[in-house]
N, C-alpha and C positions, 0 to 999 in steps of 0.2 A: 146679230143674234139669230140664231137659228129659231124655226116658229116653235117647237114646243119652249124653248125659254122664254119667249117672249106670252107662250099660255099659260105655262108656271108661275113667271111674273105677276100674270094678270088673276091669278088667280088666287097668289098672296094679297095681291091689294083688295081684292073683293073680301078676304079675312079678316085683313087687318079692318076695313071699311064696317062690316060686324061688328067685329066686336069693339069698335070704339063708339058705336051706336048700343050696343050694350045684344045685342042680340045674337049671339052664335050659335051656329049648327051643330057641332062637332065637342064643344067643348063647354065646361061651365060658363057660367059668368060672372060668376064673384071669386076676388082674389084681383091681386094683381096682375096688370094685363104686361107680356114678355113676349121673346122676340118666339119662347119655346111654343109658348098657346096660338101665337100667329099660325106658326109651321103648323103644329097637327089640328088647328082650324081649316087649313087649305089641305089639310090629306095627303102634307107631304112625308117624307123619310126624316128620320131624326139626322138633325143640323141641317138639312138641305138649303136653309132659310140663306147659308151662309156662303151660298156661290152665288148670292146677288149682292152687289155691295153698294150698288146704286139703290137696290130698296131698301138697305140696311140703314145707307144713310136717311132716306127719306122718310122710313118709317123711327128709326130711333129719338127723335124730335119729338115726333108726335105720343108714342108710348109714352115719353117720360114726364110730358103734358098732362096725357091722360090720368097716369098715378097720380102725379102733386095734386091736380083737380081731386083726384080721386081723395087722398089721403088729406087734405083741406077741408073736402065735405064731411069725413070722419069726425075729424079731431071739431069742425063747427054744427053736427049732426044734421049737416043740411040731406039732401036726398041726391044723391048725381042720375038718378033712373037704373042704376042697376043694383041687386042685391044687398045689401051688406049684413046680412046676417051669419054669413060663416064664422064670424069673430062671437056671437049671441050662440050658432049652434056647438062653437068647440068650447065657450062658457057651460052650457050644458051637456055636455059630453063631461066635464071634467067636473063639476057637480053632482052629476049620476056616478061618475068613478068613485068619488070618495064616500058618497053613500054604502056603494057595496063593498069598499074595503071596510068602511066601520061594520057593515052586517057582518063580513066574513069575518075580522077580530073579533066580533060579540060571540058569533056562533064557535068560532076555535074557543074560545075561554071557557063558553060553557060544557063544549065537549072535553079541555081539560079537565075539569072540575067533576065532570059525570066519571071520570076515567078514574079518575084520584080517588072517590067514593065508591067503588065497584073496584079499587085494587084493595082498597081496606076492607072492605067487605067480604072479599074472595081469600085475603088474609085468615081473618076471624074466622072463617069457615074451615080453612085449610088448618087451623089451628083445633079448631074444636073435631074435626075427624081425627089428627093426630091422638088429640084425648081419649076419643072414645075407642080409637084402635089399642092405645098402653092401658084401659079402662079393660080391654074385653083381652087381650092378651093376658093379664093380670089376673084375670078371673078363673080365664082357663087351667093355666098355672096352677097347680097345687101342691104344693110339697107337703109332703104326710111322711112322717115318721115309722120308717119300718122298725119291728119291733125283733130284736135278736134273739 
C-alpha cells in the first residue's frame, strides 16, 4: 500500500473509533451508526470508504454490533451513552405539525365562512342599489298626457 492509503486507512479507524465511543467530530451522533457516517467522519469523498475492503470487513462486525447494542438499549430504555432523542425530537416535530394543520383548517373555515357572509352581504347590497336605481329611473320618467 502506498502511505497515503495506509493514512486514509488509519484515518477511518480513528472514525470509526469515535463514533463507536459515541463522540464524533464531523458528524451527529444519534442515529444509526453506517459505513456512510464512518466515511464523512474521516472527511472522506462519498463511497471512498469502499476501496478498503480489509476495513470494510473489519469494521462491518463491529457496526452491526454497535446497532443491535444500540437498538437493545432502545427497545429495554437502558442508556448506551449516546443520544437517543432523535426518535422523542421527530415525536415532536410531528406533534407540532399536526397542531398547525388543525390551526391552518380552523383558520381556512373561518375565512370560508367570513367569505360566504360578505358574498351575501355584498349581494343584498348589489340588490338594493339595483332598487333604488328602477326607484330613481321610475321617478324621473313621467309620462303626461299631451292634450290635442
Amino acid at each position: 500500500m502506498t502511505r497515503s492509503l495506509i493514512l486514509t486507512e488509519s484515518r477511518l479507524n480513528e472514525a470509526l473509533e469515535r463514533l463507536l465511543k459515541g463522540q464524533p467530530r464531523y458528524v451527529k451522533a444519534t442515529g444509526k451508526l453506517t459505513l456512510n457516517k464512518v466515511n464523512n467522519e474521516a472527511k472522506l469523498g462519498n463511497s471512498y470508504i469502499h476501496k478498503f475492503p480489509k476495513f470494510l470487513a473489519q469494521a462491518k462486525p463491529l457496526i452491526d454490533e454497535y446497532n443491535l447494542n444500540r437498538d437493545k438499549s432502545i427497545v429495554t430504555g437502558l442508556d448506551v451513552g449516546t443520544p437517543l432523542s432523535e426518535m422523542d425530537g421527530l415525536k415532536a416535530a410531528l406533534i407540532r405539525e399536526r397542531k398547525l394543520k388543525e390551526k391552518y383548517r380552523l383558520e381556512r373555515d373561518n375565512a370560508i365562512k367570513a367569505r360566504k357572509l360578505l358574498e351575501a352581504q355584498l349581494s343584498k347590497l348589489a340588490y338594493r342599489v339595483y332598487e333604488l336605481q328602477e326607484n330613481q329611473l321610475n321617478n324621473e320618467i313621467v309620462v303626461t298626457q299631451f292634450k290635442r
